[in-house]
N, C-alpha and C positions, 0 to 999 in steps of 0.2 A: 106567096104564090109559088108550085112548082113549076119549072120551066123543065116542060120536057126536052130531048135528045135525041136523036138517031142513032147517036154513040151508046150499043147494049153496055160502056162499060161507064156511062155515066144514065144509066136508065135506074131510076127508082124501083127498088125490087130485083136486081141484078145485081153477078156479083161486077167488081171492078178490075179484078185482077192486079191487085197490087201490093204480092206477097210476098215473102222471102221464103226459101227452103232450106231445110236441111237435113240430109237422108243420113246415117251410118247406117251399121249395123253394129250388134254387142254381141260378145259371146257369153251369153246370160237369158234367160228364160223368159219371156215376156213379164212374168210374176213379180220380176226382180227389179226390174225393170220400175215395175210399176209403185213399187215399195218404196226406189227412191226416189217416185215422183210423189208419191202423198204421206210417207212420212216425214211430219216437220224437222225430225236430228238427222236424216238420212240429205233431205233436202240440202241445207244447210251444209253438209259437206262437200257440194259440187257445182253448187246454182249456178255462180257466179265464177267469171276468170279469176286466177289469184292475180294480181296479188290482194283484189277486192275479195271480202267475205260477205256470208248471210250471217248477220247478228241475229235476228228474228224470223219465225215461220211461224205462218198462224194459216191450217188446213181444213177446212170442214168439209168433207168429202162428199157433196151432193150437189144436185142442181139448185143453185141460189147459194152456197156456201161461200165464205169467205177463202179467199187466197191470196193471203197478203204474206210480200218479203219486205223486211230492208237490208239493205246491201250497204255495206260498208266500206270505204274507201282505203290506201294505204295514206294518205295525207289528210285525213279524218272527214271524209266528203259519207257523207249518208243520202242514201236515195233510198226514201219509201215506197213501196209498189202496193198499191194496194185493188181489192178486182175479187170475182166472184168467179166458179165455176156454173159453165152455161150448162154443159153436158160432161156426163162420166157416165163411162161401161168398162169398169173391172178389168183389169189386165191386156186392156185394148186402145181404150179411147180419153182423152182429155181435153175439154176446152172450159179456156178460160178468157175472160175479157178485161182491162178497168175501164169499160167505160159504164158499168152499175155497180151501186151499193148493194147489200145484201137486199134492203129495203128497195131493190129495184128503184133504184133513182137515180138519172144520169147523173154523171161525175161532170159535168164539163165539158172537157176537153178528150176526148177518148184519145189513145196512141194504138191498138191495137187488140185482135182476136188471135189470140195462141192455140193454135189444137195440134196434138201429141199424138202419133198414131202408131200400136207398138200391135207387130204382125209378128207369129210364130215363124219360124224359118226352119229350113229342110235339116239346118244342121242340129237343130236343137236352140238356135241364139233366138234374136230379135231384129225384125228390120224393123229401123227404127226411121217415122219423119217428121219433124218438128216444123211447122209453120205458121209467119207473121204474118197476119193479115189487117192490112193497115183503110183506113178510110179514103186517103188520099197518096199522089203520087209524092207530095212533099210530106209527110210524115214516114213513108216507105223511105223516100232518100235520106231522110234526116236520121233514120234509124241503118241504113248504111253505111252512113259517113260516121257514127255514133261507132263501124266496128260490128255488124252484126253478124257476117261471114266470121272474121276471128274470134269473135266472144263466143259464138255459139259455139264453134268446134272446139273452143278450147276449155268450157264446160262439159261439151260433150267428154271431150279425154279424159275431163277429170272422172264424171259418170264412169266411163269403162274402168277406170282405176278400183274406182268403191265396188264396182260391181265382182271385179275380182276376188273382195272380202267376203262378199253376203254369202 
């Protein structure tokens, strides 16, 4: 039985508002941007904070596609991520989730909806915003307390670095 709410942020069909942000901007082209969000060797250079790495990237760039990391620890901790993209639009937009398989079929336990959102900017770069959009208020903190302000930005840094290459 659903038990409805008064509360629009526990309303079925609402969103909850229980996101995490994070805006930079790059001095790099939205293109670029975008290349090293869906190529898997590009991927793989920045994903993750060091001193953890991406040993694997597995990309299939469409709606229902697979988008699976694992990340690799410096004390040999591996964590698989595995999730599909919901939506992509070319040099602009990305979301992805693990709470489906390709085969559309709930995972479980979902932790979170990631969308990517890369705007051309006046200078030529990209403003760039990355957000966790989690199901509930404890998987939001749990993914705080996990480090999600420092890991992201400190991916992010690594991003602006590679970007400097392309």
């Amino acid at each position: 039985m659903v038990q409805e709410t008064d509360n629009p942020c526990h309303t079925p069909g609402h969103p909850n508002g229980f996101d995490l942000t994070l805006k930079r901007h790059f001095d790099a082209s939205p293109e670029k941007v975008w290349q090293a969000w869906i190529n898997p060797d590009l991927l793989k250079q920045w994903f993750c904070p060091r001193p953890w790495s991406v040993s694997e990237a597995v990309i299939d760039p469409r709606p229902g596609g697979v988008f699976n990391t694992v990340m690799n620890g410096p004390d040999g901790e591996v964590m698989p991520n595995s999730g599909i993209i919901l939506a992509i639009e070319p040099n602009r937009r990305l979301v992805t989730t693990d709470a489906f398989t390709p085969e559309w079929k709930p995972t479980g336990v979902p932790f979170m909806v990631a969308e990517v959102t890369l705007t051309p900017a006046a200078d030529g770069g990209t403003d760039y915003v990355a957000v966790a959009r989690h199901w509930n208020a404890e998987t939001m903190q749990q993914h705080e307390q996990m480090g999600f302000e420092a890991g992201w930005n400190a991916a992010a840094d690594q991003l602006a670095d590679l970007l400097k290459t392309l």
